[in-house]
N, CA, C and O of each residue as an XYZ file, in Angstrom:
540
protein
N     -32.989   -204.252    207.351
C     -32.997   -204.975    206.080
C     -32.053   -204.252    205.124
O     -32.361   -203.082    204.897
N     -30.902   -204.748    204.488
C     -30.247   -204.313    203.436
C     -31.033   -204.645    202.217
O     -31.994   -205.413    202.171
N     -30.365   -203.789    200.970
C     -30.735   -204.193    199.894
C     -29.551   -204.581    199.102
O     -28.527   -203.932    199.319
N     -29.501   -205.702    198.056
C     -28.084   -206.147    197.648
C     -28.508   -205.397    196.262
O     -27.528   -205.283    195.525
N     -29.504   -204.947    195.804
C     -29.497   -204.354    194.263
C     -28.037   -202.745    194.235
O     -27.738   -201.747    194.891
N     -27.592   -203.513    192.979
C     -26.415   -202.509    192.244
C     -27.299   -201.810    191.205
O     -28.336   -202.174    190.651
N     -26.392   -200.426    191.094
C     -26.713   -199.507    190.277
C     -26.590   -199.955    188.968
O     -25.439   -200.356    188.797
N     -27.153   -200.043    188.143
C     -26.484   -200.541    186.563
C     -25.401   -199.983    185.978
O     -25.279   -198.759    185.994
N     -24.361   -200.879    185.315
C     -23.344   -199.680    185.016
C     -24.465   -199.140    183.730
O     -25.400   -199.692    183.150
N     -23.856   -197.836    183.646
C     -24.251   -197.119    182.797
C     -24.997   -196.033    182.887
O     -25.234   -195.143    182.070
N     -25.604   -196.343    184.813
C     -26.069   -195.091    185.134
C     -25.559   -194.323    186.087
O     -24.449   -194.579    186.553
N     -26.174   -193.447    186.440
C     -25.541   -192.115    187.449
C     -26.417   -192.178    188.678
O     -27.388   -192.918    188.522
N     -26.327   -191.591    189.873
C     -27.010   -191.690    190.604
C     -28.459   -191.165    190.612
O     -29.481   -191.576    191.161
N     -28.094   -189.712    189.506
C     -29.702   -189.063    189.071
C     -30.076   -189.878    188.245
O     -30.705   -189.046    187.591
N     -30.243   -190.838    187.675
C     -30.796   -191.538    186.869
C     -30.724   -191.491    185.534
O     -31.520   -191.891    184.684
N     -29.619   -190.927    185.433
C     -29.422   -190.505    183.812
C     -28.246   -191.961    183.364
O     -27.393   -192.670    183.898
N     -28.866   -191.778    182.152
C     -28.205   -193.219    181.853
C     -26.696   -192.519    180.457
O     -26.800   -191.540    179.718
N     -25.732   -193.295    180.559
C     -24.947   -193.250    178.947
C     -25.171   -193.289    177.824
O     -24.387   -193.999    177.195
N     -25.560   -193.047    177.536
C     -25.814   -193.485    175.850
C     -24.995   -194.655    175.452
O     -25.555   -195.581    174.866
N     -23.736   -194.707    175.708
C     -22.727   -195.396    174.980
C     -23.007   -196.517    175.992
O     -23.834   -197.369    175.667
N     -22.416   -196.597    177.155
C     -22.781   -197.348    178.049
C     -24.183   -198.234    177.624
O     -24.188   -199.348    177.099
N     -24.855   -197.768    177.841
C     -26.782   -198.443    177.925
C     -26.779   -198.952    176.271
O     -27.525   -199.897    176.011
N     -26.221   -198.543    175.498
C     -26.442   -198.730    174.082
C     -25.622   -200.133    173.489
O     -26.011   -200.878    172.589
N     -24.521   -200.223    174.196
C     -23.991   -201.218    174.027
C     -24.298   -202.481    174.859
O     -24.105   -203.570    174.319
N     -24.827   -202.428    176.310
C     -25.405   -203.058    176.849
C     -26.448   -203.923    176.633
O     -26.619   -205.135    176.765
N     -27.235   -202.796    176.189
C     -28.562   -203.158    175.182
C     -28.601   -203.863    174.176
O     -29.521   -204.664    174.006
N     -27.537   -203.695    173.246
C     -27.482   -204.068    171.658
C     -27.925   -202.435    170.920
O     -28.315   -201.318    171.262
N     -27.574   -203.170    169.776
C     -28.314   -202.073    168.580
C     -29.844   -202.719    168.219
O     -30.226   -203.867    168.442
N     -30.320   -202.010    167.817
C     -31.695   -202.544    167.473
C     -31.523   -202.762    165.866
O     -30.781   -202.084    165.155
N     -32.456   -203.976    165.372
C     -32.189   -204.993    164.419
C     -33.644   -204.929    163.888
O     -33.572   -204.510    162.732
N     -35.159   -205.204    164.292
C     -35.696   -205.591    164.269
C     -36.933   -205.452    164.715
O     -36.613   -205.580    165.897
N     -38.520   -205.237    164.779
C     -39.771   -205.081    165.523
C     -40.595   -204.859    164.829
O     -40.964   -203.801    164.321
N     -40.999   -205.994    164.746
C     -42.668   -206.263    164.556
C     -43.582   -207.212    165.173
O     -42.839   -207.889    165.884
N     -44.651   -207.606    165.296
C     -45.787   -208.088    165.747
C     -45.162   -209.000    166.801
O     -44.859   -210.190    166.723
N     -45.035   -208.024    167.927
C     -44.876   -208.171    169.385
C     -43.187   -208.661    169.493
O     -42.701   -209.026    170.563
N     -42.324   -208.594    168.079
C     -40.978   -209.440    168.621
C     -40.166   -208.469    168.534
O     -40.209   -207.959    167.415
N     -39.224   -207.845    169.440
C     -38.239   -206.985    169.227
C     -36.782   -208.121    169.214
O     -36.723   -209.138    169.906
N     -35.451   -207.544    168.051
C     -34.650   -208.169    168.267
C     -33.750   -207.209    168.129
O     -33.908   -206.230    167.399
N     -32.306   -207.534    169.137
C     -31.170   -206.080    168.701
C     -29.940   -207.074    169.047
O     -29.920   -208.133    169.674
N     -29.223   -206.552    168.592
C     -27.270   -207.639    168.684
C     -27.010   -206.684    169.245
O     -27.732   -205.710    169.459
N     -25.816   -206.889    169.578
C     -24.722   -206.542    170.794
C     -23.488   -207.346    170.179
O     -23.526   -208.553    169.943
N     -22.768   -206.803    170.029
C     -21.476   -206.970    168.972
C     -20.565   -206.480    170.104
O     -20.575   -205.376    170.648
N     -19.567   -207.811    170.405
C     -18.007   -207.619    170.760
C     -17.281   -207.868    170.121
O     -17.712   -208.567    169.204
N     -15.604   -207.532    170.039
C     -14.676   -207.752    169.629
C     -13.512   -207.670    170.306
O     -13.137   -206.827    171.120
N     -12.685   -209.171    169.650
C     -11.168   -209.212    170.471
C      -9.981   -208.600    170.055
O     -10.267   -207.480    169.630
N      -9.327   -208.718    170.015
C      -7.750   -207.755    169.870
C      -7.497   -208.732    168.475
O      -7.361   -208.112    167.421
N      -7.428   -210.256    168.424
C      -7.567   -211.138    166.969
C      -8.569   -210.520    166.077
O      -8.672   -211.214    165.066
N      -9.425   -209.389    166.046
C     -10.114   -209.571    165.505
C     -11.490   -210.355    165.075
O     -12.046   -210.354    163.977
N     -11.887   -211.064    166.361
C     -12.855   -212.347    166.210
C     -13.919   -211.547    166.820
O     -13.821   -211.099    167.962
N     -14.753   -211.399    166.198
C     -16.542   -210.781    166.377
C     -17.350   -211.890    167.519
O     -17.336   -213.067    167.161
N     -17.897   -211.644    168.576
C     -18.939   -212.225    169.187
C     -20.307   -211.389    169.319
O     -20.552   -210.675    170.292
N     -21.150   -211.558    168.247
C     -22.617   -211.137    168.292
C     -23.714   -211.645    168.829
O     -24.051   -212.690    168.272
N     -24.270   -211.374    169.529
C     -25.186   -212.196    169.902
C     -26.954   -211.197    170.165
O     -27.210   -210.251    170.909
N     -27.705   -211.851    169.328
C     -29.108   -211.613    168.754
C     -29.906   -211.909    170.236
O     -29.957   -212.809    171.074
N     -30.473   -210.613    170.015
C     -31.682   -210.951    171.652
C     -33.013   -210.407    171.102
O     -33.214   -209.356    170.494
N     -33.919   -211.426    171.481
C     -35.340   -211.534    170.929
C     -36.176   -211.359    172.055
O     -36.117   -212.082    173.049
N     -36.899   -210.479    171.926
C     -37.630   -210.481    173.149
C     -39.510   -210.224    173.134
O     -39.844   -209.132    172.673
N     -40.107   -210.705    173.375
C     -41.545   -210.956    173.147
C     -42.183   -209.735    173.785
O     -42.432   -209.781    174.990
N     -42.485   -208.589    173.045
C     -43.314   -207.378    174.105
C     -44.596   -207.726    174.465
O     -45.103   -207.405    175.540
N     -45.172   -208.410    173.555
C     -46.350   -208.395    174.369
C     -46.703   -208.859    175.848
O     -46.070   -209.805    176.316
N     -47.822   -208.149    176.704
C     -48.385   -208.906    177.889
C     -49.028   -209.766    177.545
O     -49.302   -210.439    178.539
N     -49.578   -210.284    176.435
C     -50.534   -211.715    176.759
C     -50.350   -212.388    175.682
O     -51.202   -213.270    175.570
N     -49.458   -212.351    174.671
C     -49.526   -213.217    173.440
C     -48.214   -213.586    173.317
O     -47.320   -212.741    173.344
N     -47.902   -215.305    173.124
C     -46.895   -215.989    173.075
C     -46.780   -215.980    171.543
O     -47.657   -215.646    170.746
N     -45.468   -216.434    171.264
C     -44.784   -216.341    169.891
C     -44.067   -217.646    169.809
O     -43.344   -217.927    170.764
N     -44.125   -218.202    169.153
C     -43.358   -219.349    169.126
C     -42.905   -220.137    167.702
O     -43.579   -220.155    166.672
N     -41.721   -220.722    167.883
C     -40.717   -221.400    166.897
C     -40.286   -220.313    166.232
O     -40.488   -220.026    165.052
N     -39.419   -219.465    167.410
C     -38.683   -218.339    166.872
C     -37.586   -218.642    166.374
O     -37.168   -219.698    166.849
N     -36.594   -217.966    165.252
C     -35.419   -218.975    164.597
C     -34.722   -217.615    163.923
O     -35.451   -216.745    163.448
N     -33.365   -217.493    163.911
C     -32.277   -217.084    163.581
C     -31.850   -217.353    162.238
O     -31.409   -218.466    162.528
N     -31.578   -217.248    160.825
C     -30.619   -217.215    159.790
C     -29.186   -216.459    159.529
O     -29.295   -215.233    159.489
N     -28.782   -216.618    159.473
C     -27.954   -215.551    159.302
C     -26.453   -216.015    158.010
O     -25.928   -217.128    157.987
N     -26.097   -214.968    157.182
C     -25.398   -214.813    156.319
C     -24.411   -213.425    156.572
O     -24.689   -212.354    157.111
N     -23.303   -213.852    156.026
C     -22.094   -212.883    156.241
C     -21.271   -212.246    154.879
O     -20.549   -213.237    154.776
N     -21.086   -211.893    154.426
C     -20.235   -211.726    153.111
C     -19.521   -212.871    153.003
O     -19.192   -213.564    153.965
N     -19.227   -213.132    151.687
C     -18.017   -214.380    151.632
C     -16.696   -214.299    152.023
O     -16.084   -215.346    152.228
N     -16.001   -212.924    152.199
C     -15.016   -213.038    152.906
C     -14.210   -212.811    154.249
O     -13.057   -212.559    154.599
N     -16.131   -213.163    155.108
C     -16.452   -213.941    156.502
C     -16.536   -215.129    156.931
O     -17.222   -215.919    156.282
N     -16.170   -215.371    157.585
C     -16.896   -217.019    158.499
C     -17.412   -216.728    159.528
O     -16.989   -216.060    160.472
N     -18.709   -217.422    159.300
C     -20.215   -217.683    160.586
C     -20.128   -218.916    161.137
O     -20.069   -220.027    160.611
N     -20.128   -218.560    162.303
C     -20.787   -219.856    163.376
C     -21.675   -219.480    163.941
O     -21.583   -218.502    164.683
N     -22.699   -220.084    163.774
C     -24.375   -219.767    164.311
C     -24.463   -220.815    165.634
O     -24.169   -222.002    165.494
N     -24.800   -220.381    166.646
C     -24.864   -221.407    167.120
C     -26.427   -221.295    167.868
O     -26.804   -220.135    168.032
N     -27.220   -222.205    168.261
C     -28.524   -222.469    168.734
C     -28.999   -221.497    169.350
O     -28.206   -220.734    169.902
N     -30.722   -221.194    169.450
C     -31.276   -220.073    170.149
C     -31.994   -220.638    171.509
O     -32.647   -221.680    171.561
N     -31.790   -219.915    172.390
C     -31.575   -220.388    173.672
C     -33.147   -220.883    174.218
O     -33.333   -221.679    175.138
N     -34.288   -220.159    173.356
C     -35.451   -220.772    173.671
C     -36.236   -220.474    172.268
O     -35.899   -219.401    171.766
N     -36.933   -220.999    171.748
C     -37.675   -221.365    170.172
C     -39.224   -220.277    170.513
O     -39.597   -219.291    169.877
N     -39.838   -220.908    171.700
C     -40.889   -220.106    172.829
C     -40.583   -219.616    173.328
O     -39.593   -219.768    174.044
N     -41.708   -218.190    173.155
C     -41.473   -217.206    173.580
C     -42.651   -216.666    174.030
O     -43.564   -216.398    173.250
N     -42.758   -216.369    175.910
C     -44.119   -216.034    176.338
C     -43.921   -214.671    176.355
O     -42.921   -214.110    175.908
N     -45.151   -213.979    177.022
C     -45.181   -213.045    177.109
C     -43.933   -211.820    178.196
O     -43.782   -211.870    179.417
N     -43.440   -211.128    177.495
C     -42.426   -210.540    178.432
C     -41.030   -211.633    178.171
O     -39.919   -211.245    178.531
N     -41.128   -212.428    177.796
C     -39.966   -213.598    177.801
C     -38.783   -212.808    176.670
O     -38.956   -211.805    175.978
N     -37.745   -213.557    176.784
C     -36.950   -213.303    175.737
C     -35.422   -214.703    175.677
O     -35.140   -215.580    176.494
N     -34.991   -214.457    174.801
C     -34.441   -215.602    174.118
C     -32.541   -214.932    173.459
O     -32.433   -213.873    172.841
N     -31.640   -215.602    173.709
C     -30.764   -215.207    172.726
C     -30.074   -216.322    171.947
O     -30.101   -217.522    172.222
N     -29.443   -215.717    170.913
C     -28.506   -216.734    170.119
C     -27.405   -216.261    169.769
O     -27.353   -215.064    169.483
N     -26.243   -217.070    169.700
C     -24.686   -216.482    169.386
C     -24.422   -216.675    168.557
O     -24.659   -217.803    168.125
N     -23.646   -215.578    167.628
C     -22.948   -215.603    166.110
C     -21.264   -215.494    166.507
O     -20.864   -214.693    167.352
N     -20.476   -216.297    165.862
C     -19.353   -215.565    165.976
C     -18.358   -215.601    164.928
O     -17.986   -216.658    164.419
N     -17.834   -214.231    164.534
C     -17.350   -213.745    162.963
C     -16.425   -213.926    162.976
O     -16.037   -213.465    164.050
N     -15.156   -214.583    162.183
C     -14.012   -213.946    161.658
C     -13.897   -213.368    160.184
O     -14.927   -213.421    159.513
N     -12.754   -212.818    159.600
C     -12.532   -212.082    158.998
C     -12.916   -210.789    158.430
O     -12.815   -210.339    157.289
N     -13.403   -210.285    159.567
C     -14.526   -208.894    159.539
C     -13.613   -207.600    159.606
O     -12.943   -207.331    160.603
N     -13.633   -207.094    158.860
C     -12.820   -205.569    158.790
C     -13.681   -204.304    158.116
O     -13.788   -203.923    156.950
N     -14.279   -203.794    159.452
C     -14.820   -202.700    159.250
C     -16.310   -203.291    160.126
O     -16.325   -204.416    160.626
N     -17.296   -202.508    160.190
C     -18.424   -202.515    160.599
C     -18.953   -204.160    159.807
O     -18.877   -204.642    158.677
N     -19.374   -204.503    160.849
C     -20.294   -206.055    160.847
C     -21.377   -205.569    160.140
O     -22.156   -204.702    160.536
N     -21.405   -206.181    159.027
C     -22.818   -206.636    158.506
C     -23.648   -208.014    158.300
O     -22.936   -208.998    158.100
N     -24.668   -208.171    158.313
C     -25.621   -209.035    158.370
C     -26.531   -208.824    157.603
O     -26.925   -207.687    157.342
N     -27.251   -210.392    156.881
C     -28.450   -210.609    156.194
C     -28.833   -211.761    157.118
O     -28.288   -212.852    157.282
N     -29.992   -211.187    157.715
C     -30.662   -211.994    158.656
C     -31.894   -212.502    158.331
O     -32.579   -211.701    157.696
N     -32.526   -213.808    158.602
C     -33.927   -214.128    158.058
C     -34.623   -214.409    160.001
O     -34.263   -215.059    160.983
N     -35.459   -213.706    159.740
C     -35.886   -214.338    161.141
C     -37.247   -214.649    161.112
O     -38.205   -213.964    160.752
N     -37.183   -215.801    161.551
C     -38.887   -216.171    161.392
C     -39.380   -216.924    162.822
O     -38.644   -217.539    163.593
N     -41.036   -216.670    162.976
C     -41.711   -217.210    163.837
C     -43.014   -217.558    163.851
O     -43.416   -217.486    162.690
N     -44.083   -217.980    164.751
C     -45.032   -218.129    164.306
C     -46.422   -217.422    165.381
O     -46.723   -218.064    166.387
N     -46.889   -216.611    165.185
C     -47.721   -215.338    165.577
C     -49.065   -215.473    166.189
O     -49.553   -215.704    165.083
N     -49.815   -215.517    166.763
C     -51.101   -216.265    166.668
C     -52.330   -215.651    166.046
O     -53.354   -216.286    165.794
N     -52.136   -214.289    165.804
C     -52.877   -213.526    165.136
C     -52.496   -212.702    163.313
O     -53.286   -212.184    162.525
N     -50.906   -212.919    163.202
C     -50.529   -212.960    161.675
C     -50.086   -213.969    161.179
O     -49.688   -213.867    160.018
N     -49.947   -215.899    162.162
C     -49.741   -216.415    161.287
C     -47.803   -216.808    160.989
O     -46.917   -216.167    161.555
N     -47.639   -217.518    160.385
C     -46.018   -217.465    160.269
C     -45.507   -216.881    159.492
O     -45.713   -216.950    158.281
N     -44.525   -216.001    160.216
C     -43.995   -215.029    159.466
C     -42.226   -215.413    158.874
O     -41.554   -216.256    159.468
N     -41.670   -214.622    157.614
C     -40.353   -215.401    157.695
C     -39.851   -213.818    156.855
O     -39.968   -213.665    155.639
N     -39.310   -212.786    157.771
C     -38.729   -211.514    157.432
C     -37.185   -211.798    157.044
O     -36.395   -212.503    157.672
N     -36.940   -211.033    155.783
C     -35.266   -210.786    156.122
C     -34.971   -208.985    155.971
O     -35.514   -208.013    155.445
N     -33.895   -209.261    156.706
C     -32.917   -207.796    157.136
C     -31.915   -207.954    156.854
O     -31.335   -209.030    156.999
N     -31.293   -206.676    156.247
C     -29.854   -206.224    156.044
C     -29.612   -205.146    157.469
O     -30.293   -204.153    157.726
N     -28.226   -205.777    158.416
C     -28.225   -205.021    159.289
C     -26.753   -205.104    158.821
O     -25.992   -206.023    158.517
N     -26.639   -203.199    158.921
C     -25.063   -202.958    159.657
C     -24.672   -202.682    160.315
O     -25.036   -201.507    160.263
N     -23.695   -202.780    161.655
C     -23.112   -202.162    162.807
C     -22.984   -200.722    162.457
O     -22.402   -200.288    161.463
N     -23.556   -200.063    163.328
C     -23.846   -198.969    163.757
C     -22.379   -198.566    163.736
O     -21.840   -199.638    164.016
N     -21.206   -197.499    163.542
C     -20.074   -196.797    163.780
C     -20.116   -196.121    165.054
O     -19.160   -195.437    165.422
């Protein structure tokens, strides 16, 4: 029996992972509370055109989250395209993303994000964040 599983980039054979590697892979972290973790992952092209994209992911083992939703705002001398989140429900262990993509960004990406959902034990929640790209 072979096995077709690859090593992840980012790690070593002892199991030590990159920082830089795994960190960018990952995203930056954005976000966590009552069971929802969210972190972006920010690319960029040689034009200058930002592709961010927001990953939501449900920690809990037994409690679903649902009509999860994205806002997002840029400075005014940005342009946002938000585009749809890939699932609203969110079960347990599940996770969800959505794509932003920036122009006129010079220097570290920032964000005012509203993210809201609805909890089964707090109820609907509607948080906002100021996130900046990490240097």
């Amino acid at each position: 029996i072979t096995s077709s599983a690859q090593t992840p980039v980012g790690l070593d054979l002892m199991g030590n992972s990159s920082p830089q590697a795994s960190q960018a892979e990952l995203g930056h972290p954005c976000y966590s509370a009552n069971d929802l973790s969210v972190t972006i992952q920010v690319q960029r092209n040689a034009e200058g055109l930002i592709q961010a994209v927001a990953r939501f992911q449900n920690t809990s083992a037994s409690t679903s989250v649902s009509h999860v939703g994205l806002q997002a705002a840029v400075p005014k001398s940005q342009k946002l395209q938000l585009l749809n989140i890939s699932s609203s429900e969110l079960y347990p262990g599940a996770d969800a993303t959505q794509m932003m993509r920036i122009s006129g960004c010079k220097g570290p990406l920032r964000l005012r994000l509203r993210i809201g959902y609805d909890h089964p034990s707090v109820g609907k929640v509607l948080d906002q964040v100021n996130w900046t790209e990490p240097s």
